[in-house]
C-alpha positions as CSV (number, residue, x, y, z in Angstrom):
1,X,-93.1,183.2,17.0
2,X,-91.4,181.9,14.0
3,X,-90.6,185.5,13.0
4,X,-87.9,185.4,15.9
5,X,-85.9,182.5,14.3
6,X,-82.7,184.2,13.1
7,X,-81.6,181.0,10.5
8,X,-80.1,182.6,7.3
9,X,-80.2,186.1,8.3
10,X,-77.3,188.8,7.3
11,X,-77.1,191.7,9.8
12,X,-75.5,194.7,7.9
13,X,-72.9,196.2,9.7
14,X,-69.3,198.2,9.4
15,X,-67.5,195.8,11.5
16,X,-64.0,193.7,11.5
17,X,-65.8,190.8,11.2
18,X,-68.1,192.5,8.3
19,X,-65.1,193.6,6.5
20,X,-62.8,190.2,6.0
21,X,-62.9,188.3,3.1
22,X,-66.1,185.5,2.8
23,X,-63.2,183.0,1.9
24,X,-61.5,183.9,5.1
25,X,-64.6,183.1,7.1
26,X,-65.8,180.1,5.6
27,X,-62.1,178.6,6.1
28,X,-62.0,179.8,10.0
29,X,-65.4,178.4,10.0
30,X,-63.9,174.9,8.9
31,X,-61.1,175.6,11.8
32,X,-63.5,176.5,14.4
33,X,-65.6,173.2,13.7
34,X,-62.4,171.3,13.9
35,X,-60.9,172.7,17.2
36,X,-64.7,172.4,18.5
37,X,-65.1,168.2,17.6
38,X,-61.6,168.2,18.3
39,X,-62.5,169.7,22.4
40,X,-62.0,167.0,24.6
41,X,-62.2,168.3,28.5
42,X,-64.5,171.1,30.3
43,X,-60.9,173.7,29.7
44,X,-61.0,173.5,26.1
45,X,-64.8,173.5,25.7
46,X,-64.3,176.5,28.5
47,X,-62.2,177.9,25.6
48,X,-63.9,177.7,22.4
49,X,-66.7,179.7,24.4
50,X,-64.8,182.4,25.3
51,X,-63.3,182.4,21.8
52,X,-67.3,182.2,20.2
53,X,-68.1,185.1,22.9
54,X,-65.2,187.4,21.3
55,X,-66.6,186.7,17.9
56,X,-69.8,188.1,18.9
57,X,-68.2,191.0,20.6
58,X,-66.2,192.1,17.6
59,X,-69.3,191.1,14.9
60,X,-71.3,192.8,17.6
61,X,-74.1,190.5,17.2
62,X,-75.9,190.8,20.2
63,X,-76.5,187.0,22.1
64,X,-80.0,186.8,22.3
65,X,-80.3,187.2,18.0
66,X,-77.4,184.9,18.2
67,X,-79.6,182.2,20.3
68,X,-82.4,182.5,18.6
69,X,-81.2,180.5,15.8
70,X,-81.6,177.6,18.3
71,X,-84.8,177.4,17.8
72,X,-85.2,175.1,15.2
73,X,-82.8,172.4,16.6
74,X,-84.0,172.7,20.4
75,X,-85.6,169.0,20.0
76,X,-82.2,167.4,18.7
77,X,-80.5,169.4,21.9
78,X,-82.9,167.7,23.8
79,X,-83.0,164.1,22.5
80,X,-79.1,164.3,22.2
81,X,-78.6,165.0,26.1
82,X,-81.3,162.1,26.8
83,X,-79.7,159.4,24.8
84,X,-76.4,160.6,26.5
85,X,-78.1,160.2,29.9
86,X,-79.5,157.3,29.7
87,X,-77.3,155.0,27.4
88,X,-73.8,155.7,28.8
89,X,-72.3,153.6,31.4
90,X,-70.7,154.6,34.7
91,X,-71.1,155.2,38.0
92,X,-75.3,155.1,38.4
93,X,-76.4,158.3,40.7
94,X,-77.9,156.2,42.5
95,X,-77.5,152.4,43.3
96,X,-79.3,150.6,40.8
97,X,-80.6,153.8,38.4
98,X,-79.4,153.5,34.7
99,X,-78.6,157.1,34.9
100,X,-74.8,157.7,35.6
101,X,-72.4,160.7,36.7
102,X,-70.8,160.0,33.3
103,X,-74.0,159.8,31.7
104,X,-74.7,163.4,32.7
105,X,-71.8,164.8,32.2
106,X,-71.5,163.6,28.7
107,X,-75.1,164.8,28.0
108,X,-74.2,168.3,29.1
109,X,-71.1,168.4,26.9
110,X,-72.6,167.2,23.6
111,X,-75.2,169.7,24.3
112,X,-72.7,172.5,24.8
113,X,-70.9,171.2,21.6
114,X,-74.4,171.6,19.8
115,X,-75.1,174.9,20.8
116,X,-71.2,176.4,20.1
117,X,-71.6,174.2,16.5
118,X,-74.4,176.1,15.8
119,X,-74.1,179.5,17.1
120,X,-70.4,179.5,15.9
121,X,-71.2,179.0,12.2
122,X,-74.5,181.1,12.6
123,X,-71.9,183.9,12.5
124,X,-70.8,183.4,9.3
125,X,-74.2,184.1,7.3
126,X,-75.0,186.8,10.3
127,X,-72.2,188.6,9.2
128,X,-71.9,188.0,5.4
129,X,-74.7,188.9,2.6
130,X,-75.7,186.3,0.3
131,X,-73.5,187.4,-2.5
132,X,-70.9,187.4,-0.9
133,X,-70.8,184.1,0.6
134,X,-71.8,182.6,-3.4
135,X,-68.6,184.0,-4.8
136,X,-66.1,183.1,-1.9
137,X,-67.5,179.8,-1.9
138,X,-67.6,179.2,-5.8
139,X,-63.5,180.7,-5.7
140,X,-62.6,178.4,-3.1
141,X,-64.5,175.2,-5.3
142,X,-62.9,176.4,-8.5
143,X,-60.5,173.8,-8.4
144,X,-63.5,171.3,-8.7
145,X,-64.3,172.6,-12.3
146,X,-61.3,170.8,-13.5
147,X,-64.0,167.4,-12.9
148,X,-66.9,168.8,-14.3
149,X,-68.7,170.1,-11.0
150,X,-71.4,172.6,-11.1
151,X,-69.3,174.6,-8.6
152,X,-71.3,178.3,-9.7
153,X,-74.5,176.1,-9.7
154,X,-74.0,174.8,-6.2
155,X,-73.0,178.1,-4.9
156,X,-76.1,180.0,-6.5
157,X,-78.3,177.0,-5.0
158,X,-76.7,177.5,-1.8
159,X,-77.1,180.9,-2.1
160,X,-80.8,180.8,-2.7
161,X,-82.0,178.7,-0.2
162,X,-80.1,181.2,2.4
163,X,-82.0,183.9,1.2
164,X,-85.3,182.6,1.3
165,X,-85.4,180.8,4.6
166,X,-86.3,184.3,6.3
167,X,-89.1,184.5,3.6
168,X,-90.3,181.2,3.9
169,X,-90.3,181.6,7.7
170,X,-92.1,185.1,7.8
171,X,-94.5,183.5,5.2
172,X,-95.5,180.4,7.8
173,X,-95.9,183.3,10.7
174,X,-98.2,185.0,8.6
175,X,-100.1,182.0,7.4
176,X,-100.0,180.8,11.2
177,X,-102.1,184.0,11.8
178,X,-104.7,183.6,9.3
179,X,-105.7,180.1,10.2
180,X,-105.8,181.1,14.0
181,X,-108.0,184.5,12.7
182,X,-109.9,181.7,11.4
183,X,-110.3,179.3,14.4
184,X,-107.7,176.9,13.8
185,X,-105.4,175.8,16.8
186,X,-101.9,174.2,16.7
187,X,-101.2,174.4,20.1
188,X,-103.3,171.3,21.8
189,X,-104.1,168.3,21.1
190,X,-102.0,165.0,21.1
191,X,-98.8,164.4,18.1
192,X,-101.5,163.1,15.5
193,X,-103.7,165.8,15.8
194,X,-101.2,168.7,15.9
195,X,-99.6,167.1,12.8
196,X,-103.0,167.0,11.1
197,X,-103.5,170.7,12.3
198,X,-100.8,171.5,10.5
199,X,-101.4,170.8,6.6
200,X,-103.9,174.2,6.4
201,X,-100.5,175.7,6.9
202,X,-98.4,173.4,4.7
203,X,-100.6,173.6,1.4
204,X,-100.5,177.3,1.1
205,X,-96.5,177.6,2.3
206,X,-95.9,174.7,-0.5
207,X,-97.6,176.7,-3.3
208,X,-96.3,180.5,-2.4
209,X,-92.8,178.8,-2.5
210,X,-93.6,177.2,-6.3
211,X,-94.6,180.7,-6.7
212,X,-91.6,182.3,-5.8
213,X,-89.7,179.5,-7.6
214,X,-91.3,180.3,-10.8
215,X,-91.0,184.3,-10.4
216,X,-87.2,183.8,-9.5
217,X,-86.6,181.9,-12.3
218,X,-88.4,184.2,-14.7
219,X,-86.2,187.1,-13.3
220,X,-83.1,185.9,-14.0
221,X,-84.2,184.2,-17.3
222,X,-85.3,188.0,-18.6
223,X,-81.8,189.0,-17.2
224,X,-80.1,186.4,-19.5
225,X,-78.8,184.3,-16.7
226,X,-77.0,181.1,-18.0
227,X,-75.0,179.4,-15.7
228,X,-71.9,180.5,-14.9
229,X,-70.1,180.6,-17.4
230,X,-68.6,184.0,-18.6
231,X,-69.6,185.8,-15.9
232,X,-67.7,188.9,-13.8
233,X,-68.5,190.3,-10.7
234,X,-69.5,193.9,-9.3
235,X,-66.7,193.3,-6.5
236,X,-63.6,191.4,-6.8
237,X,-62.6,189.9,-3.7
238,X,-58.9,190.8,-2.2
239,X,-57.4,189.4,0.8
240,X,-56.1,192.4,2.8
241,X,-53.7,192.4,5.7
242,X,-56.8,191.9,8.4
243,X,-57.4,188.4,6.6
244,X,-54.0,187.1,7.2
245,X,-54.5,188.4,10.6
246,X,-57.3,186.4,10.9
247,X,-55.4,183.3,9.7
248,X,-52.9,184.1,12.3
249,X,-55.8,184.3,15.0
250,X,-57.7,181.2,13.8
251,X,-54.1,178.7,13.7
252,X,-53.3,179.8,17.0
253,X,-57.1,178.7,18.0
254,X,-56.3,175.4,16.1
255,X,-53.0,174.8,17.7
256,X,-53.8,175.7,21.5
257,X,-57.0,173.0,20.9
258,X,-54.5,170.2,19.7
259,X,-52.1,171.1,22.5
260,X,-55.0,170.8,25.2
261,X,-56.3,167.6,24.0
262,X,-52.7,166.4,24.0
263,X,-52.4,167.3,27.5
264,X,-55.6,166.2,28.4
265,X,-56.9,169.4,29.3
């Protein structure tokens, strides 16, 4: 069901992971998507799991709401390992087949790199509220002000569209369950047909979200929202000693990544 899809969700929780700074976890995020593209042999991929696993142990989000976010990419997983398998060159399986040992192997470690990619950064809005994440990311943009970018803008966009995805997708389960209540079925049929059977489901989702658009931006109209200019915040953010331990954690990550990949490993 699409209720089960886990994209954009926070999990409240008293944890380390909870507790450090947003702009400490969207830099380690940055780190851990560089040591992962940078995860050359099966050791170092072998190690950014392990390191993925200890971040779920300590944010103690439990794997299988962690997985579930795959949901939505599960075709690109798919057509990522084919196109490996069948458009690398090698040593064939078997004499004269197109798909090679390399092939394979290739196709098994993009898919790996996928899945870490996404479950890895996954963490980040599992274990940080919406808020939160706007004002760490509009203090680490401020710089960007000094050219006239909409930093507060982007972050309260950003923002936005994290917090509605779980509506969005609860509001498509329940529209999915009306139209079958009324008969209709998206489950057979060839492409064309499912594609077709899918616009009773679109028209309604399309206007409910104009809907929401225009309530949302009455709400903060009445509240005098005008940008972001002048505005404070409820909570200042302060690194404490557990973000620079975090640093500490997330260069040693980096470094024993670059150290593999220079040995090969």
């Amino acid at each position: 069901m699409l209720k089960d899809i886990t994209l954009g969700q926070y999990f409240p929780g008293d944890t380390i992971a909870h507790r450090l700074d947003p702009r400490t976890k969207l830099l380690l995020v940055i780190v851990y998507i560089v040591g992962l593209f940078n995860a050359v042999s099966w050791w170092s991929y072998a190690f950014v799991i392990v390191i993925t696993g200890l971040c779920m142990y300590v944010s103690k989000i439990r794997p299988a709401a962690a997985f579930k976010g795959l949901k939505p990419v599960i075709f690109i997983i798919i057509l990522t390992a084919l196109l490996n398998i069948f458009y690398t060159k090698g040593t064939p399986i078997i004499e004269g087949w197109i798909i090679t040992w390399e092939g394979i192997a290739k196709a098994v470690m993009m898919s790996v790199r996928i899945i870490l990619l996404i479950v890895g950064t996954f963490l980040l809005t599992y274990t940080t509220s919406p808020i939160a994440l706007t004002d760490g990311l509009e203090i680490l943009l401020n710089p960007l002000k000094k050219i006239k970018v909409p930093v507060h803008e982007m972050s309260m966009m950003m923002s936005m569209a994290l917090r509605f995805i779980p509506t969005l997708i609860e509001e498509t389960d329940k529209i999915m369950s009306a139209q079958k209540a009324r008969g209709a079925d998206f489950e057979t049929g060839n492409l064309m047909q499912r594609a077709k059977a899918l616009l009773p489901i679109l028209v309604p989702l399309f206007v409910s979200a104009f809907r929401r658009a225009d309530e949302l931006a009455v709400a903060m109209e009445s509240r005098c929202y005008h940008g972001g200019k002048g505005r404070t915040r409820m909570k200042t953010l302060k690194m404490q000693g557990i973000d620079f331990l975090a640093f500490f954690f997330g260069a040693a990550f980096l470094t024993v990544i670059f150290v593999m990949k220079k040995f090969g490993l």
